[in-house]
C-alpha positions in Angstrom: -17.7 -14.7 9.4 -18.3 -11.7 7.0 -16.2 -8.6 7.0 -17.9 -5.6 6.0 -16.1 -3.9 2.3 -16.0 -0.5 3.0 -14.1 -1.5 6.9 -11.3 -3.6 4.9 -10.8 -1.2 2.2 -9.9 1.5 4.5 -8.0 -0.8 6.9 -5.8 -1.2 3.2 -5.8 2.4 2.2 -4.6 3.4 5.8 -2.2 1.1 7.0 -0.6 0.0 3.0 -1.5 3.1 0.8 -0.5 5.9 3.2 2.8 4.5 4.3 4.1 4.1 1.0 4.6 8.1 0.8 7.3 7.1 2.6 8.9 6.4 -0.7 8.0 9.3 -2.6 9.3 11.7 0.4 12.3 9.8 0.1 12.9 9.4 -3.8 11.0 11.8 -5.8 13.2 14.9 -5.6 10.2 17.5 -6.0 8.5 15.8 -3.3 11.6 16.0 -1.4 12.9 19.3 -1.4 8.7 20.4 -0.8 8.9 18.7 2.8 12.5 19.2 3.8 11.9 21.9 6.3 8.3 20.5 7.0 7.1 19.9 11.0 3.3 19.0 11.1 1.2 16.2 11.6 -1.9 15.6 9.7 -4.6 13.3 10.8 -7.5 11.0 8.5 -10.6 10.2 10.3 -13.8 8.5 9.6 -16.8 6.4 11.8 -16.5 3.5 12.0 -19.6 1.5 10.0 -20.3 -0.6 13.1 -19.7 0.1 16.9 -15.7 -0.2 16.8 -13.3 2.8 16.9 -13.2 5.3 14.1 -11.0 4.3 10.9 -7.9 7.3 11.9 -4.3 7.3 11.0 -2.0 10.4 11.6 1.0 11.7 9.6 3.7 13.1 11.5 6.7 14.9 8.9 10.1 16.6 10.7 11.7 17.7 8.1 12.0 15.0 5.7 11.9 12.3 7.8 7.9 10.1 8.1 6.3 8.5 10.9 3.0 7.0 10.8 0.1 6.1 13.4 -3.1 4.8 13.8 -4.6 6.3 16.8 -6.3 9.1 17.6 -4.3 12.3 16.7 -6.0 15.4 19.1 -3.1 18.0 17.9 -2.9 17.4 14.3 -2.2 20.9 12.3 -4.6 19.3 9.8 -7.6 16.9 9.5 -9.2 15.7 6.9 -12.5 14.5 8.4 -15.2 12.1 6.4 -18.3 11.9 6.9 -18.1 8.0 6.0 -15.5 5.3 5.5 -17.4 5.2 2.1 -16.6 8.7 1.6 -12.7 8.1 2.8 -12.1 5.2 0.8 -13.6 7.1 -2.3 -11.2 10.0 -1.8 -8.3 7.5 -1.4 -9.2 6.0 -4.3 -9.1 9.2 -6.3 -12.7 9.9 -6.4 -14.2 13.6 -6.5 -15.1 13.5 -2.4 -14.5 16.8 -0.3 -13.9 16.1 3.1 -14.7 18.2 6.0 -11.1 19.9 6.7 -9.8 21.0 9.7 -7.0 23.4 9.9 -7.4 24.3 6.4 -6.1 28.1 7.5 -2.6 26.0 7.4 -2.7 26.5 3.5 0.9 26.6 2.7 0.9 23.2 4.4 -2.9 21.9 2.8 -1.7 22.7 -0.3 1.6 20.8 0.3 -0.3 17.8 1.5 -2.5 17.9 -1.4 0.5 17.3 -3.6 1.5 14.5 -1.6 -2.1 12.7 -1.6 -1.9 13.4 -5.1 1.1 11.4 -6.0 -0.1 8.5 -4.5 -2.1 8.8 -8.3 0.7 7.2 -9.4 -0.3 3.6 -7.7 -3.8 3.8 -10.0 -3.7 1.1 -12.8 -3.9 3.9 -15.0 -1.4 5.5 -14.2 1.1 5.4 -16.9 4.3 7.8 -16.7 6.6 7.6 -19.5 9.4 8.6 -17.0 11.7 5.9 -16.3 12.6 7.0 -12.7 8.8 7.7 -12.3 8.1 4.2 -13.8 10.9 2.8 -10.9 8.7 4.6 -8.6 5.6 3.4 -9.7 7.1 -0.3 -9.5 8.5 0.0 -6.2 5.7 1.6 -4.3 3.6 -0.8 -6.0 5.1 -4.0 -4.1 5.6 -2.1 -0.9 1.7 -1.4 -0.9 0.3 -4.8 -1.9 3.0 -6.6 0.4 1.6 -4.9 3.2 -1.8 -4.8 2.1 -1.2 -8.7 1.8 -0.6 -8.4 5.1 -3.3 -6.0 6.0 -6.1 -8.4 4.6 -5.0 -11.1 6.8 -5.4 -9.3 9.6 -8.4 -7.4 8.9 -9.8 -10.9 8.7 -10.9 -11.7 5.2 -12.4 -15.5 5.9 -10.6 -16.8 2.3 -7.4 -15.4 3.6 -7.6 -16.4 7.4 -8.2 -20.0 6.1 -5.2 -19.7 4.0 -2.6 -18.4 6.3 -3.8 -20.6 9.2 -3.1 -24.1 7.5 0.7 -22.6 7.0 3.7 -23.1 9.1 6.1 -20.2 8.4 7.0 -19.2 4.9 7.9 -16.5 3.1 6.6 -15.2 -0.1 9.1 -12.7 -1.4 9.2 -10.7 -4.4 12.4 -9.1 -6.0 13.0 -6.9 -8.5 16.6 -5.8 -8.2 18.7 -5.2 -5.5 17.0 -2.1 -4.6 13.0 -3.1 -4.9 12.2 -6.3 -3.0 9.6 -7.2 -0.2 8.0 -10.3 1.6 5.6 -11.5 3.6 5.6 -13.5 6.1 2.9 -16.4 6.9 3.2 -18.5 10.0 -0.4 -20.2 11.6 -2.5 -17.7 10.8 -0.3 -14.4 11.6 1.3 -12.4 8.5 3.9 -9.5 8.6 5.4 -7.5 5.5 8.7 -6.6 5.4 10.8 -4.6 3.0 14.0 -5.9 1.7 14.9 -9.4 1.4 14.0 -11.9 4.1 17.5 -13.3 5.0 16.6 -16.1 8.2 14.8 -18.6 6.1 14.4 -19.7 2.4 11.8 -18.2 0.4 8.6 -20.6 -0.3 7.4 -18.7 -2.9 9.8 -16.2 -4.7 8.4 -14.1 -7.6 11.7 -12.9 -9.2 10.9 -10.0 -12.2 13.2 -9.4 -14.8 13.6 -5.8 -13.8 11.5 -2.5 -13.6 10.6 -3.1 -17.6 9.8 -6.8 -16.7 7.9 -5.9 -13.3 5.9 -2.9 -15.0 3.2 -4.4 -17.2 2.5 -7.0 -14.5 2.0 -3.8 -12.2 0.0 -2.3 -15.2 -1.9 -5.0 -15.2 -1.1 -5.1 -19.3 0.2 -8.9 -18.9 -0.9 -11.3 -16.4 1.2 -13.7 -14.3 0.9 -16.6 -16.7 2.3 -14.8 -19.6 4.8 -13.1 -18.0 6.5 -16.3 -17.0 6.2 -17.5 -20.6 7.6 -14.2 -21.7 10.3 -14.1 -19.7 9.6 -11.1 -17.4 8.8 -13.2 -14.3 10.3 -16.5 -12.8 8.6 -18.0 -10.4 10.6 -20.5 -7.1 8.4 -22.4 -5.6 5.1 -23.6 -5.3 2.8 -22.3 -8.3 -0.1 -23.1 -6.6 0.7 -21.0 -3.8 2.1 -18.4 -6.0 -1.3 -18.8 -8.0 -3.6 -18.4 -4.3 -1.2 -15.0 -3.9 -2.0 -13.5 -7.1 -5.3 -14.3 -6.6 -5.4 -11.7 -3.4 -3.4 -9.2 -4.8 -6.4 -9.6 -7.3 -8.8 -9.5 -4.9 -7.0 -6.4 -3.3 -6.8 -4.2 -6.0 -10.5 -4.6 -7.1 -11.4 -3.5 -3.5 -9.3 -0.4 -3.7 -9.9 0.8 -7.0 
């Protein structure tokens, strides 16, 4: 079984990288205050590259609070339309792609969507703010994204991954941070789930502890790599390390498809 790139790469960017603006609605205090008295909903849409249903996910704000679909959205205020999931993915990805916009008359709201698409920036390797509460961010959405992207993989049925997952009964491969930045996912025969938080109905089988934002970041930066950071202190790994090897190796795999 193959699975086509540009089909898995916008099944990530949709359903791992758009959800995370969840965080910066919540926690970034510009972003914030910018969508407090927000009501819209803005829809992404591309065709599909074989004879399945178009790639689309919709964005619905109500005055700071986020909800999230991935169906078609026939009332959205505003649509950014691709003519490609090449085209998609490479605007996700922070490429210099104008899509075909729909709505755009809306500009208050365009241009405050625009901001939003354009802090998700601060998930690109590099992307290095000097900010500590910026560099929390960075960290947080991070782990959220590539947990669910984790996830996201499995499902969108990357052969390597399937194989994985489906030779596991359930586990749980958590990462912590602190006690405010911590995700999972969940493995069990061949079905995965990410979750936010810490799993609390069965021990982790993996747990990738970091010593902190400052320990987490040049991992996330991709300045040290998992090996090292274990030898320097900034990570401690419970667990299996082969499994914790065959995880990194996805997030790997992930972030190469996506960047």
């Amino acid at each position: 079984m193959t699975v086509d790139r540009d089909q898995m790469a916008a099944r990530v960017f949709l359903r791992a990288v758009l959800p995370v603006m969840k965080v910066l609605l919540n926690e970034d205090p510009k972003t914030k205050a910018r969508f407090a008295g927000v009501t819209a909903r803005v829809a992404f849409t591309a065709p599909d590259n074989g004879d399945g249903d178009p790639a689309q996910a919709w964005i619905a704000f109500d005055r700071g609070d986020f909800t999230i679909g991935f169906d078609a959205c026939n009332d959205a205020d505003i649509t950014f339309a691709f003519g490609s999931l090449a085209k998609m993915n490479a605007f996700f990805a922070g490429k210099p792609v104008v899509p075909k916009i729909r709505g755009w008359w809306r500009l208050g709201l365009l241009l405050k969507v625009v901001g939003l698409l354009m802090g998700l920036k601060i998930l690109m390797p590099e992307a290095d703010p000097k900010d500590p509460a910026k560099r929390r961010l960075k960290v947080k959405m991070t782990f959220y994204m590539i947990t669910t992207a984790l996830s996201q993989y499995n499902k969108g049925g990357d052969p390597e991954m399937v194989k994985w997952t489906s030779r596991q009964p359930e586990r749980i491969y958590q990462i912590t941070v602190d006690e405010d930045i911590a995700a999972y996912v969940r493995v069990k025969a061949g079905r995965s789930k990410a979750g936010r938080g810490t799993y609390k109905r069965r021990r982790p089988f993996v747990h990738m502890r970091f010593n902190g934002v400052e320990g987490a970041y040049p991992i996330v930066m991709n300045q040290v790599g998992m090996v090292d950071a274990v030898r320097q202190g900034l990570l401690t790994i419970d667990g299996s390390p082969e499994y914790a090897g065959n995880m990194g190796d996805f997030m790997v795999r992930i972030q190469d498809l996506i960047t």
